[in-house]
N, C-alpha and C positions, 0 to 999 in steps of 0.2 A: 171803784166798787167792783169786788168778785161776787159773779152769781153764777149758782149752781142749779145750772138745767137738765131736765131729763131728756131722753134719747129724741123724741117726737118735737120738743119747745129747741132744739137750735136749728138755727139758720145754717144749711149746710153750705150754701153759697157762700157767707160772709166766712163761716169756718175756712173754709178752703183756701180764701182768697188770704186770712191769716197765714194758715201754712205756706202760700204760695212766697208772700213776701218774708217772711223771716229768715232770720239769720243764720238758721240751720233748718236747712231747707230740705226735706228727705219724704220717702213714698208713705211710711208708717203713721205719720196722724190726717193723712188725708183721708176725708168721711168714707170714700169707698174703699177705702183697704182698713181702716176701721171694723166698718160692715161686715166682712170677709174674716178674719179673725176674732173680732170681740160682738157678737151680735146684741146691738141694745146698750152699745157703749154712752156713756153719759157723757159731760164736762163742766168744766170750771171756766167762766168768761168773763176777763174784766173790759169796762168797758162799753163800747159798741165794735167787738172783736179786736179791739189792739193785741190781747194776748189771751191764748186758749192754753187748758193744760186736758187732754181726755182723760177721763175714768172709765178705765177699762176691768170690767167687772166679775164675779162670778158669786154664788152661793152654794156652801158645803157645808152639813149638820147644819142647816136655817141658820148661816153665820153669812155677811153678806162681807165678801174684801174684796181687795184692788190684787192685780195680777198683771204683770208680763206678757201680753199677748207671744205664743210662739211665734216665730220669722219676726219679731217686731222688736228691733235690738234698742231703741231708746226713744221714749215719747218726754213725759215732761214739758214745761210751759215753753213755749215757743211765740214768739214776737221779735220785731224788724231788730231788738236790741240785744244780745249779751243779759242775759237776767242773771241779777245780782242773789247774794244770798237774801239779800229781803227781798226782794220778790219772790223768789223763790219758796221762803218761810210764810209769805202771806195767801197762797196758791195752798201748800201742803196746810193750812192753819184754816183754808175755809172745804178742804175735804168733808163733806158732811161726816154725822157723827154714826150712822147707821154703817158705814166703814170699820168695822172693828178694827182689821189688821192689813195693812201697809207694804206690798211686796214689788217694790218697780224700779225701770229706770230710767233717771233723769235724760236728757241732753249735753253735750258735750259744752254748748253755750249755757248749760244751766253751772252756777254757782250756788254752794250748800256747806256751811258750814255749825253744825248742829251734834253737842254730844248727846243730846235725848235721842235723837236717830242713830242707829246701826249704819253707816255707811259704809258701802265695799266698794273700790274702785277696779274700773273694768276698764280694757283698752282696746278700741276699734284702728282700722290700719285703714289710711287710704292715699292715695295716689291721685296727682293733679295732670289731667293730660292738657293744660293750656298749650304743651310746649310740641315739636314737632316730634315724630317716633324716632329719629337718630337720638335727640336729645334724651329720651326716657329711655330707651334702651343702653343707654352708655352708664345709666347706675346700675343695672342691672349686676347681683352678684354673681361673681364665678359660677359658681353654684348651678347658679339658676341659667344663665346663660347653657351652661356645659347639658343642660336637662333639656333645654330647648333643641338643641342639635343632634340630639339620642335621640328624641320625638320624629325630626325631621328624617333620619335616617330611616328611622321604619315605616316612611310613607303614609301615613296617618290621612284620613280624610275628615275634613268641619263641613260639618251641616246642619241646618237646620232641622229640627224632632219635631213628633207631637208629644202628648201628655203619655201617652200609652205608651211607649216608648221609654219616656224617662222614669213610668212607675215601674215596669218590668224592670228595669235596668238598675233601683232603689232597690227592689224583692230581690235580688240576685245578688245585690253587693254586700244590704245591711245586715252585719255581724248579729247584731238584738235583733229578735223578733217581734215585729210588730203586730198587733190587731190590725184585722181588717179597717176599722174604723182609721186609722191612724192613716193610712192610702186616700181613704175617699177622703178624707179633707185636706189633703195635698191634691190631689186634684182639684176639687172645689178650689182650695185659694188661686193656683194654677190658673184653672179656666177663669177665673176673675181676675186676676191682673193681664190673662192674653187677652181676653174677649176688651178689655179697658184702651188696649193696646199698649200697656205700660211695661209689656215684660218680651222676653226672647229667649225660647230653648234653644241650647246648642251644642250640638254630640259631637263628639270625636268617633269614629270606624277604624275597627283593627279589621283587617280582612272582611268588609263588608258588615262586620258585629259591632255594635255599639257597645265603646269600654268607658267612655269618659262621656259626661254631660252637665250644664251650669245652666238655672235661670236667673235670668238676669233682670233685674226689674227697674225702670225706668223712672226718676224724678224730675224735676225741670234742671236741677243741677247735679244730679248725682246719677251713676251709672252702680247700682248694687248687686254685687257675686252672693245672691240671696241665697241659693240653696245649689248643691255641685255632689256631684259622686262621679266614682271609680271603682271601676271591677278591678282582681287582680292582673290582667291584661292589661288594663288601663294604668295600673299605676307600675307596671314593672315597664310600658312602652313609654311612659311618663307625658303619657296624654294631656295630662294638665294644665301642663307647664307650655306647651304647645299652644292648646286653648283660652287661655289666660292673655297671652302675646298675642295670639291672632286678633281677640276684642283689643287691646288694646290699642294695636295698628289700627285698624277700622276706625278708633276713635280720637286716635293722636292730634293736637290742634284745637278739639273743641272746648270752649268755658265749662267742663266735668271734672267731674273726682268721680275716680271708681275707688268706691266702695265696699269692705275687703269684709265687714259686719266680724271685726275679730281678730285675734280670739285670745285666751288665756292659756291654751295647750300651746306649750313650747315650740314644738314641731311645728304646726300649722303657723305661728306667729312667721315663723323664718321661712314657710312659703312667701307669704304676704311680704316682708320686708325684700327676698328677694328678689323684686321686680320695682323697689326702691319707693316701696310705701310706706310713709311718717305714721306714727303713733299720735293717734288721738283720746283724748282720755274722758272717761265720761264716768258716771257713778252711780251703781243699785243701791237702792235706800229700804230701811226696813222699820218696820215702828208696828206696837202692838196696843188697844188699849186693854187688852187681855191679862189678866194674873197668870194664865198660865201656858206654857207652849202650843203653837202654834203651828210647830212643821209642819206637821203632817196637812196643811192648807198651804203654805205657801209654797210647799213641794209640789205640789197638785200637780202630776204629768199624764194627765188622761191621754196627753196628745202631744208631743214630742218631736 
């Protein structure tokens, strides 16, 4: 039996303790980074927690739908199994019905096969450090290799940042300009996965300046390249590509996957691949009970 509880009636212990054990196992349906992105998020729970799916929500024109939390690249039902397309089907079928319209996405363990849903398929990149650093660095492409030792040559320094740090260093590199508003809640989520201790700033220094910086946020099994920028400094000394290497030696050997959250743009895909990260595929789903569009809601980027 699936029942749909509100924000205050779940068990956040027993929640957690499902994401902990599942199969795909990641930082984004844990109730505090829930908290942090989706405030007042609901779920679907069959059971006594075997499998949670969140409803992460909002209201636009008094219309109430489901939405993509930002930084939160794939939620969906999650349990110890592989969920088939009916389960799957029986999760999105007890969505209450005050949900008009349908914009998310699934898990890479989810299975969905439904022509009444809009399905786009999306592809995450990630890399297993079970093995020792010689070993992961021996796929490493040309490429990326040849990038790492341009880095090294310009004497680059890693260190540790704070918050202030990496928003300055966002204001100076990002192309689009942002609202104020769209800062404070980088910081907010920020200071909530550091203060959790689930996450790690980490800048790269060209001559004492900070050109490159990654946070990095922590699951019990995954190691995720959640949010990263580069000034032009940064990416003509190919700081990156540096930074990237350096976490991964630090973490070479341990039962992780760092987790690349991406992406669909060509160029960044073939950063990610070249440091001999597999393609993992997962799927956005869309569904309306509307007559009539919709965009202008499920585009919703107040916050970006």
């Amino acid at each position: 039996m699936i029942r749909y509880l509100k924000h205050n009636e779940i068990d956040r212990g027993k929640w957690d303790q499902c994401i902990r054990n599942a199969c795909f196992e990641t930082i984004y349906p844990y109730s505090w980074y829930l908290d942090l992105v989706s405030p007042g998020w609901e779920g679907l729970i069959r059971g006594d927690y075997d499998a949670v799916f969140p409803l992460t929500w909002k209201i636009k024109y008094g219309i109430h739908y489901l939405v993509q939390p930002v930084l939160t690249q794939q939620l969906g039902v999650f349990t110890q199994e592989k969920s088939s397309d009916m389960v799957v089907r029986s999760f999105l079928d007890n969505i209450p019905s005050k949900f008009k319209h349908v914009d998310i996405c699934l898990n890479s363990s989810n299975e969905l096969n439904n022509k009444k849903i809009q399905i786009l398929k999306r592809v995450n990149y990630e890399l297993n450090l079970n093995t020792g650093i010689n070993n992961i660095r021996s796929v490493y492409s040309t490429n990326t290799r040849r990038n790492i030792q341009k880095a090294l040559q310009n004497r680059l320094a890693i260190k540790n940042i704070d918050i202030e740090t990496y928003i300055s260093l966002r204001k100076e590199s990002d192309k689009k300009k942002f609202s104020t508003v769209h800062y404070h809640w980088l910081e907010k989520l920020f200071s909530g996965i550091l203060e959790k201790g689930s996450g790690e700033l980490v800048g790269t220094f060209c001559n004492d300046k900070p050109c490159a910086a990654v946070l990095w946020a922590f699951s019990e099994t995954r190691l995720l390249y959640l949010n990263a920028v580069s000034n032009e400094s940064g990416k003509e000394k190919r700081a990156m590509f540096l930074m990237v290497d350096n976490y991964i030696g630090k973490n070479a050997g341990k039962e992780l996957l760092v987790d690349f959250e991406g992406s669909m743009i060509p160029g960044v895909a073939r950063f990610f691949k070249g440091f001999g990260a597999k393609a993992n595929r997962y799927m956005r789903i869309r569904k309306s009970t509307f007559p009539f569009n919709l965009k202008k809601i499920s585009n919703d980027k107040s916050i970006t």
